[in-house]
PDB file of N, CA, C and O in Angstrom:
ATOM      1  N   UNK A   1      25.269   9.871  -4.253  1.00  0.00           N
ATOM      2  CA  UNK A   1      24.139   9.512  -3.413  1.00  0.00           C
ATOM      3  C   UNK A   1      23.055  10.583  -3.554  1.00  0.00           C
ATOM      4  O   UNK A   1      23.406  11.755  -3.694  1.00  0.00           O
ATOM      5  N   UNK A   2      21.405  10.161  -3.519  1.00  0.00           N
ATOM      6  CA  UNK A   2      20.504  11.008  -3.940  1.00  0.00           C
ATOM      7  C   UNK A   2      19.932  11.282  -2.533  1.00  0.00           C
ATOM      8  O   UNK A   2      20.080  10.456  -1.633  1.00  0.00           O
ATOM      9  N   UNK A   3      19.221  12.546  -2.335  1.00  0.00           N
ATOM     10  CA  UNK A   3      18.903  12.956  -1.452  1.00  0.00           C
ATOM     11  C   UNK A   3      17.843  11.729  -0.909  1.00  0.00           C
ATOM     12  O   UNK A   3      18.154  11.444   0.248  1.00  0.00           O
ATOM     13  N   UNK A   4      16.972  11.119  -1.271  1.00  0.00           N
ATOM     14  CA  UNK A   4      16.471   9.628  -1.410  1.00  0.00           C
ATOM     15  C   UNK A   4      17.129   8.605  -0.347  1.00  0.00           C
ATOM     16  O   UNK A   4      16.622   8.140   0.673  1.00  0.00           O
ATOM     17  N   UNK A   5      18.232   8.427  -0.820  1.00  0.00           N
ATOM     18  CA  UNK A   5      19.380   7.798  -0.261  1.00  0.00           C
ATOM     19  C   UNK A   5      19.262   8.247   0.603  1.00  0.00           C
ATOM     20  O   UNK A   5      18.657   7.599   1.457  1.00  0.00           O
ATOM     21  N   UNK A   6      19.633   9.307   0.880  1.00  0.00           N
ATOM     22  CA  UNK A   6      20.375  10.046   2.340  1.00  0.00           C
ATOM     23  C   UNK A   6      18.932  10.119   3.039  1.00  0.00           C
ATOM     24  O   UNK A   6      19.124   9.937   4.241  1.00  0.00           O
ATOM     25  N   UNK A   7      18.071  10.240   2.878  1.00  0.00           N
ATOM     26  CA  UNK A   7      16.616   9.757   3.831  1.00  0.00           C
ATOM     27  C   UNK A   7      16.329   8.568   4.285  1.00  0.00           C
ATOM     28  O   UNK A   7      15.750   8.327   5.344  1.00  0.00           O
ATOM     29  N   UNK A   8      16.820   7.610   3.307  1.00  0.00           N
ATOM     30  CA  UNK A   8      16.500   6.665   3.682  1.00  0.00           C
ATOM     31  C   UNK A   8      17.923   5.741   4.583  1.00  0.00           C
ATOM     32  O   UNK A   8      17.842   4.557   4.909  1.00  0.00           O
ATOM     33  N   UNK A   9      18.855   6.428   4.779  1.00  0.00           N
ATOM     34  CA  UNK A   9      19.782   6.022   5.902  1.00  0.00           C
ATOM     35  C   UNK A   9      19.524   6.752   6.509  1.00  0.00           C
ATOM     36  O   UNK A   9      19.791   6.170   7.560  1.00  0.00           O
ATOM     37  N   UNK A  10      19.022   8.096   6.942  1.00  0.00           N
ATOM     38  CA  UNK A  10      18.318   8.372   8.056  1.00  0.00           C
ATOM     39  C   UNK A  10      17.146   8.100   8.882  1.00  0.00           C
ATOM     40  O   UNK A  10      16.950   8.344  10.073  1.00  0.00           O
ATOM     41  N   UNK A  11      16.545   7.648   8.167  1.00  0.00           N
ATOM     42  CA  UNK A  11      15.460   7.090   8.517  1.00  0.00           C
ATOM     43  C   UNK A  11      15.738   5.566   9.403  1.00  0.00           C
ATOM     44  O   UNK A  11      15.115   5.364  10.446  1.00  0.00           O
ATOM     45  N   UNK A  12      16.811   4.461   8.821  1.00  0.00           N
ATOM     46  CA  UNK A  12      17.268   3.501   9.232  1.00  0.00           C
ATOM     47  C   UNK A  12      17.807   3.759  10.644  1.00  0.00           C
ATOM     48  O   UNK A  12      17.651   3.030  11.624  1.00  0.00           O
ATOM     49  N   UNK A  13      18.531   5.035  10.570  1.00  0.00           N
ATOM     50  CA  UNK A  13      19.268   5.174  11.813  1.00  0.00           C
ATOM     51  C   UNK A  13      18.673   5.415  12.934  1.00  0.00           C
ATOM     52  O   UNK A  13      18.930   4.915  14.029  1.00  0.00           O
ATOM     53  N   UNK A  14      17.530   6.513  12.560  1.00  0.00           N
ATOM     54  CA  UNK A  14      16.620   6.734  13.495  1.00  0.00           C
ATOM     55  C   UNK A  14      15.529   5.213  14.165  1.00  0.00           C
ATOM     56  O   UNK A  14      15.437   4.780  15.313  1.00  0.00           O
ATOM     57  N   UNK A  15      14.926   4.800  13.014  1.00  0.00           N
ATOM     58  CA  UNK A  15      14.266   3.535  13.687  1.00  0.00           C
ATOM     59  C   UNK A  15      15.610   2.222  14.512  1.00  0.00           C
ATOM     60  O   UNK A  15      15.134   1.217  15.039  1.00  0.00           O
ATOM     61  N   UNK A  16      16.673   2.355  14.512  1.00  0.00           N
ATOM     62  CA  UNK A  16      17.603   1.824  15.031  1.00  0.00           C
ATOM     63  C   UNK A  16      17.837   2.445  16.318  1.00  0.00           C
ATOM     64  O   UNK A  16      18.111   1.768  17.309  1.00  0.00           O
ATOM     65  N   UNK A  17      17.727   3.867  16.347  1.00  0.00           N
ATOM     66  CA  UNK A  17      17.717   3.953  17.713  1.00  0.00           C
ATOM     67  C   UNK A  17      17.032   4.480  18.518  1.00  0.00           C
ATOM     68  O   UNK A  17      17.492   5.038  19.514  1.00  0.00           O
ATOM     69  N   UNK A  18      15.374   4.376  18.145  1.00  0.00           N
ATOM     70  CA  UNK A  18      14.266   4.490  18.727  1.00  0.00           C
ATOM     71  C   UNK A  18      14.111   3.022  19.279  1.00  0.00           C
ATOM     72  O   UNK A  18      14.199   2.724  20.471  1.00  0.00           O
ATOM     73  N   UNK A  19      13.820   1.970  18.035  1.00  0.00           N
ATOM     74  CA  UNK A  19      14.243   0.236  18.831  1.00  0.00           C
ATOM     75  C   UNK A  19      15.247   0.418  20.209  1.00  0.00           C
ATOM     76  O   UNK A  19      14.775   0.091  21.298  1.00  0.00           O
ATOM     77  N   UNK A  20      16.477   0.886  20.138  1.00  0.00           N
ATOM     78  CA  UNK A  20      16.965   0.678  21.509  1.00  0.00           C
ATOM     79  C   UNK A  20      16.529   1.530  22.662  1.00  0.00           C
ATOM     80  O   UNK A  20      16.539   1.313  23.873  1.00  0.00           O
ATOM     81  N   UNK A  21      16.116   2.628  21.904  1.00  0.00           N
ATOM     82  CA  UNK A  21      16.015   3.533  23.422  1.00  0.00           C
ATOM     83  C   UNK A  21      14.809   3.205  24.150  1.00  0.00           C
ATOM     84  O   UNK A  21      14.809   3.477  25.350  1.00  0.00           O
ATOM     85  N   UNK A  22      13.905   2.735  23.705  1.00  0.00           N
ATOM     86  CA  UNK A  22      11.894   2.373  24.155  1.00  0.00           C
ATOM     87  C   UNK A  22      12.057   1.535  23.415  1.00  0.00           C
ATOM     88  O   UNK A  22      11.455   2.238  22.603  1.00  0.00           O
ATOM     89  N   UNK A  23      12.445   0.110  22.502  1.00  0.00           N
ATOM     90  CA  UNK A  23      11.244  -0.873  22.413  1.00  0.00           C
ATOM     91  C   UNK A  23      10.664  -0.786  20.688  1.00  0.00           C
ATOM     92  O   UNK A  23      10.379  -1.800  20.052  1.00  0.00           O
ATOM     93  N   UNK A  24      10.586   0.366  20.225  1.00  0.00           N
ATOM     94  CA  UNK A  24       9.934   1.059  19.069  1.00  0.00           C
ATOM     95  C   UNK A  24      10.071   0.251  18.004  1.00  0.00           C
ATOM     96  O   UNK A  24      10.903   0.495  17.131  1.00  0.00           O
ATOM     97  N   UNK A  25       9.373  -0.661  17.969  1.00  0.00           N
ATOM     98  CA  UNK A  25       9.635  -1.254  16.091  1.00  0.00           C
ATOM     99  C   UNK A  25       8.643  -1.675  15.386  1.00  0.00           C
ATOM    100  O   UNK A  25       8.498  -2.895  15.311  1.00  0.00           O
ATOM    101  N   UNK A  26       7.898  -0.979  14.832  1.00  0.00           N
ATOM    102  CA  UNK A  26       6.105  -0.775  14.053  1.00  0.00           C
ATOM    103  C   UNK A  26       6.823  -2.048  12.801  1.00  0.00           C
ATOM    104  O   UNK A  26       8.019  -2.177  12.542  1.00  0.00           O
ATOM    105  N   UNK A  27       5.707  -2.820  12.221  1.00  0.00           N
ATOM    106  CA  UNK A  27       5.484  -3.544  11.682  1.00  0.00           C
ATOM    107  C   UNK A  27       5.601  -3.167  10.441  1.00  0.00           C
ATOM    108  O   UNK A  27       5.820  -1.959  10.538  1.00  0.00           O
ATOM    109  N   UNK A  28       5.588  -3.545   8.911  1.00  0.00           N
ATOM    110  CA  UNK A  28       5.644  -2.818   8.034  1.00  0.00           C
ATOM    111  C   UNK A  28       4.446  -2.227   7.548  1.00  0.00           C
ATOM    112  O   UNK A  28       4.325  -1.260   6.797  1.00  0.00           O
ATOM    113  N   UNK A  29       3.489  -3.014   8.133  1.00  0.00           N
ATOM    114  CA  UNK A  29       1.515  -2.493   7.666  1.00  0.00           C
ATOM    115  C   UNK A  29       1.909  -1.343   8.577  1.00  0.00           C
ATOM    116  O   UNK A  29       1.588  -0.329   7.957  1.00  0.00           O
ATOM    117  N   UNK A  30       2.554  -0.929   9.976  1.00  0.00           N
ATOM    118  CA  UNK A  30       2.009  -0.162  10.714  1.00  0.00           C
ATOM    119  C   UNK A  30       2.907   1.389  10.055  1.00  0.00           C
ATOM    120  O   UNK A  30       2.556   2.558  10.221  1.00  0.00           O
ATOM    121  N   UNK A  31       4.083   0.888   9.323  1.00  0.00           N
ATOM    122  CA  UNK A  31       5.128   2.002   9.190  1.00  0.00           C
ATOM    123  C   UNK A  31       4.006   2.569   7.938  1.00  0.00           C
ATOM    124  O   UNK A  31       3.827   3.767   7.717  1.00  0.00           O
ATOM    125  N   UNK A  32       3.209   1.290   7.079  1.00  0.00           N
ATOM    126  CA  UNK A  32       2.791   1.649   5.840  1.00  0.00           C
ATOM    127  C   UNK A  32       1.631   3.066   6.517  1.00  0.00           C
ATOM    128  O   UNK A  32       1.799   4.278   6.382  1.00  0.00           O
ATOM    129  N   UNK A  33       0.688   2.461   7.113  1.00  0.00           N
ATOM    130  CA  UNK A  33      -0.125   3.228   7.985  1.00  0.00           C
ATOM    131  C   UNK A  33      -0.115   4.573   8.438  1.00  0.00           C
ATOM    132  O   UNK A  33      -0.983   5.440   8.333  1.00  0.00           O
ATOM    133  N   UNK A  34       1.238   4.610   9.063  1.00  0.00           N
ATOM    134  CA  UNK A  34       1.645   5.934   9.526  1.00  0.00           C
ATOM    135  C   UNK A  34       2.341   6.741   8.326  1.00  0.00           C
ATOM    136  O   UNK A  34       1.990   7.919   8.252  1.00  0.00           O
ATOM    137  N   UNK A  35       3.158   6.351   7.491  1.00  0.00           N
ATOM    138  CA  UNK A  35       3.378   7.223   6.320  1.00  0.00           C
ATOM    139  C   UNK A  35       2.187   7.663   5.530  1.00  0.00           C
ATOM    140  O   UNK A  35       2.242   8.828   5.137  1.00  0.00           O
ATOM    141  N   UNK A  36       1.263   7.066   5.258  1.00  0.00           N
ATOM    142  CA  UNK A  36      -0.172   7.615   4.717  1.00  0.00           C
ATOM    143  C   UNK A  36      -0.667   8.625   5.460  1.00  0.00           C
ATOM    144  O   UNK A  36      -0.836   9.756   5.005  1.00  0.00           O
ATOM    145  N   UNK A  37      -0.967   8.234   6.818  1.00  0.00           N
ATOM    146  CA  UNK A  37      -1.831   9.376   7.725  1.00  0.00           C
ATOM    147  C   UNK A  37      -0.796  10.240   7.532  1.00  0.00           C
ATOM    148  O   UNK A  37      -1.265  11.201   6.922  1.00  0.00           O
ATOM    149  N   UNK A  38       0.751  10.456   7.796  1.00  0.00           N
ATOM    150  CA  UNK A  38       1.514  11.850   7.626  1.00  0.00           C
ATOM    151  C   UNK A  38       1.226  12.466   6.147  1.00  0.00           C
ATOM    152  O   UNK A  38       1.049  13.677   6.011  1.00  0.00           O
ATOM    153  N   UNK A  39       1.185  11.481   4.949  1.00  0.00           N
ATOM    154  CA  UNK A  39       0.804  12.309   3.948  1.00  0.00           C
ATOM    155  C   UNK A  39      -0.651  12.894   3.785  1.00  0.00           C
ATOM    156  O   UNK A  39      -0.930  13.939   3.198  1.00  0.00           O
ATOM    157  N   UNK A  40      -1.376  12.182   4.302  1.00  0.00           N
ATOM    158  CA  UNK A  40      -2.296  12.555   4.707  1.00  0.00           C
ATOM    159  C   UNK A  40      -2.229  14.215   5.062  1.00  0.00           C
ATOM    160  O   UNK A  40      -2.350  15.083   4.197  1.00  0.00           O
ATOM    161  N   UNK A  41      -2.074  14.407   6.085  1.00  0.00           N
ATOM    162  CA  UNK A  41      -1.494  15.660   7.232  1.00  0.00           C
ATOM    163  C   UNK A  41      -1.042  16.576   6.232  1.00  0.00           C
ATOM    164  O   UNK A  41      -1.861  17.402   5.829  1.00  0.00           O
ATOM    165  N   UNK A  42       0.348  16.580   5.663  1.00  0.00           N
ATOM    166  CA  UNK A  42       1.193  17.034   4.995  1.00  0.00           C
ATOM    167  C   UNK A  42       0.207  17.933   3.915  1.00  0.00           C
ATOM    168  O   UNK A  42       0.109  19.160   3.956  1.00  0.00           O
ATOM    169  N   UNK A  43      -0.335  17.248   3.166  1.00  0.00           N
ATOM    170  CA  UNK A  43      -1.271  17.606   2.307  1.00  0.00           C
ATOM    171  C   UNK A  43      -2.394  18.477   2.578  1.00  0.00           C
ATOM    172  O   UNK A  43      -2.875  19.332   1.835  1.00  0.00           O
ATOM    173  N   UNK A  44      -2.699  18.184   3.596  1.00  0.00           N
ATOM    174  CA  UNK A  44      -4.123  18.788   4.073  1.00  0.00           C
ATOM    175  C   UNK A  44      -3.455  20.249   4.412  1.00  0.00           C
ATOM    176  O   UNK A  44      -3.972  21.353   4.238  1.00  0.00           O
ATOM    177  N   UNK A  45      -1.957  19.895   5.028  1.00  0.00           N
ATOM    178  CA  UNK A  45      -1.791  21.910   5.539  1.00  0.00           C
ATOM    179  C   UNK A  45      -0.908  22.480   4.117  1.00  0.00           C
ATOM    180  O   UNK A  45      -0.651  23.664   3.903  1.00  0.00           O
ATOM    181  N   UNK A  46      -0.677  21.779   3.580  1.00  0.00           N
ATOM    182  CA  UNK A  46       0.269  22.551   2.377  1.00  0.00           C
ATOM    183  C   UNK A  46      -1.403  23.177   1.490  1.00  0.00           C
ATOM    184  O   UNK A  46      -1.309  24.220   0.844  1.00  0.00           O
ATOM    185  N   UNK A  47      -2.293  22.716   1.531  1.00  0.00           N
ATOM    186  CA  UNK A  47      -3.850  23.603   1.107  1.00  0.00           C
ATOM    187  C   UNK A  47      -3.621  25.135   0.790  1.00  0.00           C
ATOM    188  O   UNK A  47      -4.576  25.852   0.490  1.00  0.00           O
TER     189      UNK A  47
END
């Protein structure tokens, strides 16, 4: 398993139990959205 992998079952797990705890389940435009603005971010402080 690639570190890839292992993000991306974390990532599953986490939006699994953000959905139960509040409600939390962004759309895929909205997940698309918010991964941009973080790279966004990411980028701007790694400068």
């Amino acid at each position: 398993m690639t570190d890839t992998d292992d993000r991306a079952e974390q990532a599953e797990r986490v939006s699994l139990l953000l959905r139960e705890w509040n409600g939390y389940d962004p759309t895929p435009e909205e997940e698309a959205r918010l991964d941009a603005e973080l790279d966004r971010r990411l980028a701007e402080a790694t400068r």
